[in-house]
TORMIKOL-902080 format. One record per residue: residue in one letter; x, y, z of N, C-alpha, C in turn. Coordinates in steps of 0.02 Angstrom, whole numbers, plus 50000, padded with zeros to 5 digits. Each point is the difference from the previous one (the first is absolute). Example, Ala and Ser with C-alpha at 12.3 -4.5 7.8 and 13.67 -1.06 7.14 Angstrom:
2
a506604971650390499555005950000500455006050000/s499825005349964500425005950003499615005550037/
***
This chain:
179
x512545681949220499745006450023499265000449980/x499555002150043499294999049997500025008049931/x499395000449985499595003649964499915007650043/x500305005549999499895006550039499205000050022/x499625001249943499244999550026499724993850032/x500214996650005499954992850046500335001850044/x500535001950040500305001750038499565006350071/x499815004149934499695006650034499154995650025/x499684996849954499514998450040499994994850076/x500644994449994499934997750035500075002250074/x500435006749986500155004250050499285002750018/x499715001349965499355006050021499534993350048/x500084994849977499614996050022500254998150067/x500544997850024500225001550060499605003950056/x499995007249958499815005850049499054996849993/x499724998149951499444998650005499714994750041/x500474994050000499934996550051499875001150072/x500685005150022499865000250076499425006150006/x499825006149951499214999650018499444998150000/x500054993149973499404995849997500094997150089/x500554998050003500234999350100499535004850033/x500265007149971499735003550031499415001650010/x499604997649966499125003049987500014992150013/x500084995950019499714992050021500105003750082/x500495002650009500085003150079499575002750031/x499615006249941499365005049987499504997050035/x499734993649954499574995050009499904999350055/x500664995150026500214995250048499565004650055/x500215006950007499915005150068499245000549992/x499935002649949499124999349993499454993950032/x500334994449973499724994550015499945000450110/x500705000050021499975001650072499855005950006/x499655004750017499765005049993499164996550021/x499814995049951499274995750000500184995750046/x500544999850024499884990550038499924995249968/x500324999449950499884994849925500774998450021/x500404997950044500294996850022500364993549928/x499554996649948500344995249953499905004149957/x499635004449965500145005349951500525003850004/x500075001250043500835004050030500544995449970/x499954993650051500554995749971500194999049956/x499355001149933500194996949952500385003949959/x499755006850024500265006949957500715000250028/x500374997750063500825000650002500084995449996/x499774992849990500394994249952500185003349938/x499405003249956500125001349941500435008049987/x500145001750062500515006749985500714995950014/x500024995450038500804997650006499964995549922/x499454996949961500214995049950500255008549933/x499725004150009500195005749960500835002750005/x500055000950075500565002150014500674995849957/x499764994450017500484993150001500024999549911/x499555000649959499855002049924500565005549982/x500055006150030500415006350006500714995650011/x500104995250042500694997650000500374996249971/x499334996249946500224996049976500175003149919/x499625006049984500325004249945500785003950013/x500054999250068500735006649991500464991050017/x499764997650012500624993349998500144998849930/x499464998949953500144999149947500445006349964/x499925004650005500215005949971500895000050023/x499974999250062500654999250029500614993949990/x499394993949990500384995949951500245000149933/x499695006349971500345001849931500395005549993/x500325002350054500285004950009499855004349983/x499375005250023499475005549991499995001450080/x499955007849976500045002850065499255000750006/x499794999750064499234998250006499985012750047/x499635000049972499755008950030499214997850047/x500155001850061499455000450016499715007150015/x499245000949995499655007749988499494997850080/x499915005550000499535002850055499194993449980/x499914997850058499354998049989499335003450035/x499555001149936499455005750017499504997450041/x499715004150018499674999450069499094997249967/x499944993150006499344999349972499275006150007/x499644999149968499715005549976499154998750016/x499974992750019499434997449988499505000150080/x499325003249987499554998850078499654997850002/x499554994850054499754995449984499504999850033/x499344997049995499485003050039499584991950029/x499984995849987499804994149987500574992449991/x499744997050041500644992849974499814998349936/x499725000649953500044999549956500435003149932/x500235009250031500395004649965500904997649991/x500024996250068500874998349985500194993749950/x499194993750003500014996249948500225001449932/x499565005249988499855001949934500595004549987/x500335005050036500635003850002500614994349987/x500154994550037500334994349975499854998549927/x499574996050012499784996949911500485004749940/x499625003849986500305006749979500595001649961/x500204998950077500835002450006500404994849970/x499924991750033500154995649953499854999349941/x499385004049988500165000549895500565003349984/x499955004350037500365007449967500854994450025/x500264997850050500564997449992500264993049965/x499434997149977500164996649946500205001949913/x499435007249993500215002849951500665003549992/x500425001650064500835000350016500204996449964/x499894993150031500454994349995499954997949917/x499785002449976499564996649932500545005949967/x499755004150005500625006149968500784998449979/x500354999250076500454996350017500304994749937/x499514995850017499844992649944500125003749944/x499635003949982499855003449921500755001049989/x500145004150031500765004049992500474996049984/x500134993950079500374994049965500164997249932/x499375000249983499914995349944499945004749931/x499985004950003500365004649934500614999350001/x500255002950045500664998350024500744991649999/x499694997249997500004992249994500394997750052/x499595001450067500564998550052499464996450034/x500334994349987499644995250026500024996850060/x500675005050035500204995350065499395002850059/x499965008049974499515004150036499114995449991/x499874999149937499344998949986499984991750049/x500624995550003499914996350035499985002350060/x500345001050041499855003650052499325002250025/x499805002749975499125006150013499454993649980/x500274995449970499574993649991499394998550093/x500474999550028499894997850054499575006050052/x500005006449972499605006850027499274997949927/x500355000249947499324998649958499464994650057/x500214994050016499694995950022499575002150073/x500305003250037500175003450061499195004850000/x500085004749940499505003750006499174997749954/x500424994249982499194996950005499764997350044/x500134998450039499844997850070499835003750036/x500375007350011499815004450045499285003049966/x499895000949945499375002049965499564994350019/x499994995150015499624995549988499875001050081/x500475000150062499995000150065499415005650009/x500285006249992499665005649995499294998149991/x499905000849922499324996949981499534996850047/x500364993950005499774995650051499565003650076/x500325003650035499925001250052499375005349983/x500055004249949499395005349990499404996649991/x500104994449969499364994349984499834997150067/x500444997150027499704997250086499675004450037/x500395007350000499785005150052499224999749951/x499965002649954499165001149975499564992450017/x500354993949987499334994950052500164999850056/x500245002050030500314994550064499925008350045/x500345006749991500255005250040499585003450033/x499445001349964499545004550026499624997550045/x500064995950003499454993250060500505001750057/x500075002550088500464999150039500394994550017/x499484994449992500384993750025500585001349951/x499724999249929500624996949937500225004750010/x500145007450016500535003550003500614997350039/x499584997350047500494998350071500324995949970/x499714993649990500304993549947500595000849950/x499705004149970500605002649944500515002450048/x500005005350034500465002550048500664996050012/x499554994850038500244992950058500574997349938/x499534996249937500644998549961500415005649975/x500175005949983500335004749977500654998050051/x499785001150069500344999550055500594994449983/x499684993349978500674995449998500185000649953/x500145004949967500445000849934500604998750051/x500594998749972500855002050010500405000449935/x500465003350021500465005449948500394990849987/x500164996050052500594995250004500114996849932/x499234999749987500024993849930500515006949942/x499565005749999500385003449950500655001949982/x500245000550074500784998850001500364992849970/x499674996650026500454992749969500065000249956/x499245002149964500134999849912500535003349959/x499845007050027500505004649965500734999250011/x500354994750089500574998449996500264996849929/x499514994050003500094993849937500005006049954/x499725003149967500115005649954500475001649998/x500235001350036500765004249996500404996449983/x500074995250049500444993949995500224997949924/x499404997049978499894995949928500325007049934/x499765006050009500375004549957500605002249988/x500394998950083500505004650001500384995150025/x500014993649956500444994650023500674999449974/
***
């Protein structure tokens, strides 16, 4: 039996997940709204890799026989004036949901449940990357964005993002945990 306060956060995080979906959605619309056509994309690749994050906590939860509660998800809050504002609104937000996940961790590990802290191993890793993704892109847009061409450029690659690779991964994820 998991840890009650490990239990209750992983739940809250759930609900935090699919509004990070949701404000990548925010984005996503903003971005088409500009005709930024691969900024878009990249923002609902990264609301389905959120969503799919949200599923992969209530699987786990459900694999330990925990009833997973889901709550109302709030209506993002954020307006944006510049392609530069949803960058930086991302960035952000991936601090702020790593410091979740870190919590989480914390809790685990007072707790000494280690099946959980293994588990979130793989979100620890997860959201360094997305910090680093994030990052990334605010740094290109400042050399590369403000120039039209490199906007376009950047655009063009945003565009061939696909969700496909992220799915495979997270299958094998599943797979390899819940074997």
């Amino acid at each position: 039996m998991l840890d009650k306060k490990v239990i209750e956060l992983l739940n809250d995080q759930i609900n935090k997940e699919f509004y990070s979906a949701y404000l990548y959605l925010d984005i996503a619309n903003y971005y088409d709204d500009l005709n930024l056509d691969g900024y878009s994309n990249y923002y609902m690749v990264q609301a389905q890799e959120e969503r799919d994050h949200a599923l992969l906590l209530m699987k786990y939860m459900q694999n330990n026989g925990l009833k997973v509660t889901l709550e109302a998800i709030g209506k993002p809050d954020k307006t944006f004036s510049s392609v530069l504002d949803p960058l930086t609104v991302a960035s952000e937000h991936e601090r702020y949901v790593t410091a979740l996940i870190n919590a989480i961790y914390h809790e685990a590990h007072e707790a000494k449940d280690y099946r959980t802290m293994k588990f979130l191993d793989w979100f620890v890793d997860e959201q360094m990357e997305e910090e680093d993704s994030a990052d990334t892109m605010i740094s290109r847009y400042k050399l590369f964005g403000q120039d039209p061409k490199g906007l376009y450029l950047l655009d063009q690659e945003y565009l061939l993002l696909i969700f496909f690779l992220q799915f495979l991964y997270i299958q094998l994820f599943l797979h390899l945990i819940f074997l």
